[in-house]
C-alpha positions in Angstrom: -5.6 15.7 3.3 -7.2 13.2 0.8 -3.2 12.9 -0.5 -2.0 11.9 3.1 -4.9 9.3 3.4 -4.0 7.9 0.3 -0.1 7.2 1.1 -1.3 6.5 4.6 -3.3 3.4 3.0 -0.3 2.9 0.4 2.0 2.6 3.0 0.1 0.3 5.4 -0.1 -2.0 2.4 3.4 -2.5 2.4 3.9 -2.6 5.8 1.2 -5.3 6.1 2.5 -7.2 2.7 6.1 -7.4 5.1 4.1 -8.5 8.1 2.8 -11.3 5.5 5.9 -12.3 4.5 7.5 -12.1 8.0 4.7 -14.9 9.1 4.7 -16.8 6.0 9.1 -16.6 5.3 9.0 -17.8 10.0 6.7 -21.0 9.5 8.4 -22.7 6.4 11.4 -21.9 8.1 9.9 -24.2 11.9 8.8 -26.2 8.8 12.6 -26.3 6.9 14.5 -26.7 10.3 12.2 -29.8 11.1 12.6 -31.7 8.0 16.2 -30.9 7.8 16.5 -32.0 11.2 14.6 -35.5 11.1 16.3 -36.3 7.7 19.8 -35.2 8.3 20.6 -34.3 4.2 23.5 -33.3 2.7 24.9 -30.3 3.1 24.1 -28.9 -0.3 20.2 -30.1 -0.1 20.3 -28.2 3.5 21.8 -24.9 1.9 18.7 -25.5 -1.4 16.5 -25.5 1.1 17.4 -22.6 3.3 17.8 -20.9 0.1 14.4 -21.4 -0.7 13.0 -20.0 2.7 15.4 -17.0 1.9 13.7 -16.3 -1.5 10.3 -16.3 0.4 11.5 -13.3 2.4 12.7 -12.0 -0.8 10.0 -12.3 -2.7 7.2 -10.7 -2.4 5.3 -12.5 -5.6 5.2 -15.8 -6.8 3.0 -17.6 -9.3 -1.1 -18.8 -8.4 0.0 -22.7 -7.4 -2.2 -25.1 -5.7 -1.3 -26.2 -2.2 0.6 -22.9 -1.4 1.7 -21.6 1.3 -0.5 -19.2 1.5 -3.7 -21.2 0.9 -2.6 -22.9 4.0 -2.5 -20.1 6.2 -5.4 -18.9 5.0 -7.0 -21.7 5.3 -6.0 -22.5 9.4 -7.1 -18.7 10.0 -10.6 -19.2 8.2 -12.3 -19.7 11.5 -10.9 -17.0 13.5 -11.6 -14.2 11.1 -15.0 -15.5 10.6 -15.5 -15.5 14.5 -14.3 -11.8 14.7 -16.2 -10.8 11.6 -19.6 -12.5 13.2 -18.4 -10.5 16.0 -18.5 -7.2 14.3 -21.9 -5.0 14.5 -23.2 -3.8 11.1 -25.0 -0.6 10.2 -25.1 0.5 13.5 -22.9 3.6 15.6 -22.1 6.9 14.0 -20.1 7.9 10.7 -16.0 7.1 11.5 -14.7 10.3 12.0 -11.4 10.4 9.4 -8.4 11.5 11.1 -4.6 12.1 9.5 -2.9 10.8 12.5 -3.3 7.1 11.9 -2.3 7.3 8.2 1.0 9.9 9.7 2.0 6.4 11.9 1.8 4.2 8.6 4.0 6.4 6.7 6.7 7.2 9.5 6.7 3.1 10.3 7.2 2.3 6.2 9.7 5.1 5.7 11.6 3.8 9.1 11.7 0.2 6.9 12.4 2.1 3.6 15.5 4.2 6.0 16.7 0.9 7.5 16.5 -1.2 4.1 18.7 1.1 2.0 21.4 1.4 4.8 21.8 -2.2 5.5 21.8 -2.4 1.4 23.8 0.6 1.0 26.4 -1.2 3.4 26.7 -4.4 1.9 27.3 -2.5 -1.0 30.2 -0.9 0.4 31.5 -3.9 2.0 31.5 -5.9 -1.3 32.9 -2.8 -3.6 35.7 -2.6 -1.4 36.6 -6.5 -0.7 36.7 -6.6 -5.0 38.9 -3.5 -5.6 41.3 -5.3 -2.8 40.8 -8.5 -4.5 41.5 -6.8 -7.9 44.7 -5.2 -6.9 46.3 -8.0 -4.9 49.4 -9.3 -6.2 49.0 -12.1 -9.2 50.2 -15.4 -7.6 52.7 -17.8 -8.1 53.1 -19.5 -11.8 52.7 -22.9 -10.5 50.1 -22.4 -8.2 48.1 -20.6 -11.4 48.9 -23.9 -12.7 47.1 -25.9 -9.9 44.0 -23.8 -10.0 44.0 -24.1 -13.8 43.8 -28.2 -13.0 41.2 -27.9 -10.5 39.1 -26.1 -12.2 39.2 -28.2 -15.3 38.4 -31.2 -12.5 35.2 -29.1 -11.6 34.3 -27.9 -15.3 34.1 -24.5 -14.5 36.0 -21.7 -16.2 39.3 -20.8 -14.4 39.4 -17.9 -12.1 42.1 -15.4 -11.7 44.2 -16.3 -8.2 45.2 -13.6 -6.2 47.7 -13.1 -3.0 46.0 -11.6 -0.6 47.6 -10.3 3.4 49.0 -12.6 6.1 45.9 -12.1 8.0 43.1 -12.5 5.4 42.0 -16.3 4.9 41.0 -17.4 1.5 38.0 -16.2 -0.3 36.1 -15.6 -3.8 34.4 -12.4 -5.2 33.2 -11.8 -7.5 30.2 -12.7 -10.0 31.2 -12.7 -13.5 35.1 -13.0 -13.3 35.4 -14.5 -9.6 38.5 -13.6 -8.1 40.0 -16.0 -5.6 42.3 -14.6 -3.0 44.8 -16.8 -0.3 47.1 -15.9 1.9 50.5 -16.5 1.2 51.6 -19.0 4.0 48.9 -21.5 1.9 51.8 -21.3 -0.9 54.0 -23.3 1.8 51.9 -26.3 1.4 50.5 -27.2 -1.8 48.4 -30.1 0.0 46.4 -27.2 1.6 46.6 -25.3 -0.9 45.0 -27.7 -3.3 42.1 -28.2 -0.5 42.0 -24.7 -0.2 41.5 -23.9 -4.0 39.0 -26.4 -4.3 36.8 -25.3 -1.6 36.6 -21.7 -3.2 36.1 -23.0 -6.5 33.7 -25.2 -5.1 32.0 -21.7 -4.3 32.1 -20.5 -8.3 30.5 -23.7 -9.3 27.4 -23.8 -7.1 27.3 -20.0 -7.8 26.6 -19.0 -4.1 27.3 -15.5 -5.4 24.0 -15.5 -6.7 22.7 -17.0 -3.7 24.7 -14.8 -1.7 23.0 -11.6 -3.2 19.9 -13.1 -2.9 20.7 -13.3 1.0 21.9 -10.2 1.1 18.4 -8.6 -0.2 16.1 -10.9 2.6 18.1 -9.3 5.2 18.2 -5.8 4.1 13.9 -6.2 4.0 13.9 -7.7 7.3 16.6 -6.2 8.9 14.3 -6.2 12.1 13.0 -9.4 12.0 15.7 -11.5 14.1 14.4 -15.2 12.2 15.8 -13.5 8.8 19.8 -13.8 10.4 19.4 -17.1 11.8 18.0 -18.7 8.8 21.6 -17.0 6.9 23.6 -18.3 9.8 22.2 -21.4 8.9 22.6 -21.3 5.2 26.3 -19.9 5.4 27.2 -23.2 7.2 25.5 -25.2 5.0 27.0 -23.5 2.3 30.4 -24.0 3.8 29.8 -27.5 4.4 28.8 -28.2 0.8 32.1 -26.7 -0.3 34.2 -28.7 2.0 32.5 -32.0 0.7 33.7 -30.7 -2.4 37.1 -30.2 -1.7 37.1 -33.8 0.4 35.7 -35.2 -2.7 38.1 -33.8 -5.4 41.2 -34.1 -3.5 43.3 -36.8 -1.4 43.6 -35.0 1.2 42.9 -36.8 4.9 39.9 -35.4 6.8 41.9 -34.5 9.9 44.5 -32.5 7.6 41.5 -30.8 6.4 40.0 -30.0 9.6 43.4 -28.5 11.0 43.0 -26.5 7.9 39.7 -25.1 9.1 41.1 -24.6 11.9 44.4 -23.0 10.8 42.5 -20.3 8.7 39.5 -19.6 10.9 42.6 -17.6 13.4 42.5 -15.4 10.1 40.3 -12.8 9.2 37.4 -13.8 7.1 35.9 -11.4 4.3 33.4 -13.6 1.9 33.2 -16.5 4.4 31.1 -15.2 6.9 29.9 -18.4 8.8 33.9 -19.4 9.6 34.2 -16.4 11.3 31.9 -17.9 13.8 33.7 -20.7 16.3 29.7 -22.5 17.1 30.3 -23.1 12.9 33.9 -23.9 13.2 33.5 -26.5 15.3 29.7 -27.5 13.1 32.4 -27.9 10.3 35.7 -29.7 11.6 32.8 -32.1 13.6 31.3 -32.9 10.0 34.5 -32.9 8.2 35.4 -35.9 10.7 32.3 -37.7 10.2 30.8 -39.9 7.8 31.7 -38.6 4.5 29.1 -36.6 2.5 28.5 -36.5 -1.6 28.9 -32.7 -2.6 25.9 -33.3 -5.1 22.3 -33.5 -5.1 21.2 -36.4 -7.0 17.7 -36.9 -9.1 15.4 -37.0 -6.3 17.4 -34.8 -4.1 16.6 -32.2 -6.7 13.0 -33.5 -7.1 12.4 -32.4 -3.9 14.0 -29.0 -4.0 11.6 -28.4 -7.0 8.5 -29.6 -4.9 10.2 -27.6 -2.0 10.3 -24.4 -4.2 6.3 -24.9 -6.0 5.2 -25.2 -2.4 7.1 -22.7 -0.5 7.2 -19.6 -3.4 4.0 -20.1 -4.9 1.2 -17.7 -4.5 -2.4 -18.0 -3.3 -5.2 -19.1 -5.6 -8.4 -18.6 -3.4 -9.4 -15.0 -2.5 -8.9 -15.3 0.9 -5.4 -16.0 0.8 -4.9 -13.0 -1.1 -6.3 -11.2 1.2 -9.5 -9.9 -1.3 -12.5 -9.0 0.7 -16.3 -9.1 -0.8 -16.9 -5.2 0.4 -20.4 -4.7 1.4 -21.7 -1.0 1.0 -24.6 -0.3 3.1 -25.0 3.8 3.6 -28.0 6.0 4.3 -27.0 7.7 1.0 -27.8 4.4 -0.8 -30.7 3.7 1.0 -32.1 7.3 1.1 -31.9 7.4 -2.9 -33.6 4.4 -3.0 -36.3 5.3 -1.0 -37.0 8.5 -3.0 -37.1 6.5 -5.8 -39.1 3.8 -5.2 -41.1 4.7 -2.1 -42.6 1.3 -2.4 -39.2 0.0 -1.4 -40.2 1.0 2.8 -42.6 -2.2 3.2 -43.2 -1.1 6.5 -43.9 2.6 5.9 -41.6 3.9 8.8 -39.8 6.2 6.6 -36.2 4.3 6.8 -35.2 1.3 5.2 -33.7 -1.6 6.9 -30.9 -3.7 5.1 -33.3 -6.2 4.5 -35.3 -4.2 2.7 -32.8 -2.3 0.9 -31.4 -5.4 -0.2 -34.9 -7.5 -1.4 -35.6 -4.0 -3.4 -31.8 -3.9 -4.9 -32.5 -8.0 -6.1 -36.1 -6.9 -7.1 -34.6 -3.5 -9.3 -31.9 -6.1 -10.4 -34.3 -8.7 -12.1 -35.7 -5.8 -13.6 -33.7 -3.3 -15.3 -35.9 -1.0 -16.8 -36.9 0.1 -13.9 -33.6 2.1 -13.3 -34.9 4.4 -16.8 -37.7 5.9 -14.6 -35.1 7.9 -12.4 -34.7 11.2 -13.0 -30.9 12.5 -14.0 -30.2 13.6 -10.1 -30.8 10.1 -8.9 -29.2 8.3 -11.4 -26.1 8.0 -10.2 -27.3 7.0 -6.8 -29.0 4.1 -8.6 -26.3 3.1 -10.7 -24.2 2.9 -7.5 -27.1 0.8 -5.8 -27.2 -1.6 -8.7 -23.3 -2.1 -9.0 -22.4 -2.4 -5.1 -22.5 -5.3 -3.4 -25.2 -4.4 -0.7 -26.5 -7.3 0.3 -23.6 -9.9 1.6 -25.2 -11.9 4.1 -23.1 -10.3 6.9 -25.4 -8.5 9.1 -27.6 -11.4 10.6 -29.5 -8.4 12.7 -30.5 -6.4 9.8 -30.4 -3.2 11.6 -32.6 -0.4 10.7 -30.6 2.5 8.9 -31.5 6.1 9.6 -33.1 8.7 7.5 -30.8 11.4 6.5 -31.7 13.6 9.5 -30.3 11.1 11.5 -26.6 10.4 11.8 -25.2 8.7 8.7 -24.0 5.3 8.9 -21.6 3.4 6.8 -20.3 -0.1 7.1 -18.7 -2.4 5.0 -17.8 -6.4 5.9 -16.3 -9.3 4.5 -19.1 -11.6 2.7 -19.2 -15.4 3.2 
């Protein structure tokens, strides 16, 4: 039984640790959609930040940094769990009895994440083995539109991807991670304007290596499968995404805005495979409204990426104080404790009732502390009672009552509480 309570308390860990995250990952992204909101950025600072709150679902560890995230929460919630720890009742009621059924429920609810985590895992894996081996045996395209990507890509310093002819019904895409692969549809090869815009939008795609990012969003929504904020916050980041790219391709090309908007709207009547947030028309129309707009630079400058950095310390880093971590000062009070004391050190029941309050156990334990020899005058048996008096944190300030504890006829009691 000791076995089950033990992966009973090993899975409630994780289970809280996701609960954690699930808080933590929901209020940077109020905090995210605010900011984003009252500054109207670029698209590609929008899609760095919802990156960002992405990782923090993602991540379950970051480095100690001051002004975390995590401090913060810890510090607004400081006054409620002292309120309900005040409210608790120490060393008082009977021994807790230990039963299997609540460390059963931990493990079912963790291995119902663990289930629904490698299925939503285990199909994007599938999706994205199968959209590369059609990538990889589409038909090689055209000598001069090889030609054309070869160009761009030197416009866009990155190295030049093998260009693929995909179905009449697939719009354009890019897989792959090492050696992208971009695949169009053959009716692009009609108009090398839109091809060009095209081309530039996917390799717009292999040089802010979404792929990565892509993955990355892939993971956060396989861990929170059930928590609905997890798919609107990759909603959001697919259109920014997409809107980063089409600034590219504005930006590198001469193409007119509203020929590039009846492009969107040309290949979003296609199937879509890598770009999921054009398969949507509420990000179709987000698009084609933003292509027609003012025009947008497709890079972050200096302090754009300032911020991103400052974005990232605050939003990833871990908690330095205790309570963020969520460390508790345990307080062991038992009769067991108490009782050894008292046959050691009879001297230690000031009132001579036979039971030891806390207060007394704990001015003996500071007493026994300042002097150590003492503990040499026990006899082998109580020893290790002793040692365990000496190295437990007994006295923590956290019963204000000092409650009288049993002897050992009496039913045991055991309590432990967060010190202040």
């Amino acid at each position: 039984m000791s076995g089950l309570v033990a992966a009973g308390a090993a899975a409630k860990g994780a289970v809280s640790m996701l609960a954690m995250l699930a808080v933590q990952g929901t209020v940077l992204a109020m905090i995210a959609l605010v900011l984003l909101r009252a500054a109207r950025m670029r698209p590609a600072f929008a899609a760095a930040v919802w990156l960002v709150v992405l990782a923090k679902f993602a991540v379950p560890w970051g480095p100690a940094m001051p002004w975390s995230l995590s401090d913060l929460i810890a510090y607004l919630r400081h006054d409620e769990v002292a309120a309900a720890l005040s409210a608790s009742p120490i060393g008082s009621g009977p021994d807790p009895v230990i039963s299997i059924w609540p460390s059963i429920g931990w493990i079912a609810l963790a291995s119902a994440w663990a289930l629904g985590t490698l299925i939503v895992l285990g199909r994007a894996l599938l999706s994205y083995r199968a959209t590369l081996a059609v990538a990889r045996a589409a038909e090689p395209a055209p000598e001069a539109a090889r030609a054309t990507l070869a160009a761009l890509a030197g416009t866009l310093k990155v190295r030049t991807p093998r260009l693929a002819i995909g179905d009449d019904a697939t719009g354009p895409y890019v897989v792959g991670l090492l050696r992208p692969i971009i695949v169009v549809p053959p009716a692009l090869l009609e108009d090398p304007t839109l091809l060009r815009a095209a081309l530039l939008h996917e390799l717009a795609h292999v040089r802010r290596k979404d792929a990565l990012g892509r993955f990355l969003q892939v993971w956060a929504t396989a861990m929170f499968f059930w928590w609905p904020i997890v798919r609107l916050i990759g909603r959001r980041l697919d259109l920014s995404r997409e809107a980063a790219c089409d600034a590219w391709a504005l930006e590198a090309s001469a193409l007119p805005r509203p020929a590039y908007a009846r492009l969107l709207v040309k290949m979003a009547a296609l199937r879509t495979v890598a770009a999921s947030a054009l398969a949507s028309p509420r990000s179709l129309d987000a698009r084609v409204a933003a292509v027609l707009g003012p025009p947008a630079r497709a890079r972050i400058g200096i302090v754009g990426k300032a911020c991103i950095v400052v974005w990232a310390v605050v939003a990833l880093g871990g908690a330095r104080t205790a309570s963020a971590r969520g460390e508790k000062n345990v307080c062991v009070f038992t009769p067991q404790l108490a009782e050894a004391l008292r046959e050691a050190h009879p001297e230690a029941d000031l009132d001579g009732d036979g039971m030891l309050s806390k207060d007394e156990a704990c001015e003996f334990q500071a007493e026994v502390r300042r002097r150590a020899d003492q503990v040499s005058t026990l006899d082998e048996a109580q020893e290790p009672e002793m040692d365990r008096l000496l190295d437990e944190p007994l006295c923590c300030n956290c019963d204000p009552g000092g409650g009288l504890l049993p002897s050992p006829e009496s039913p045991a009691l055991g309590a432990s509480c967060q010190g202040e």
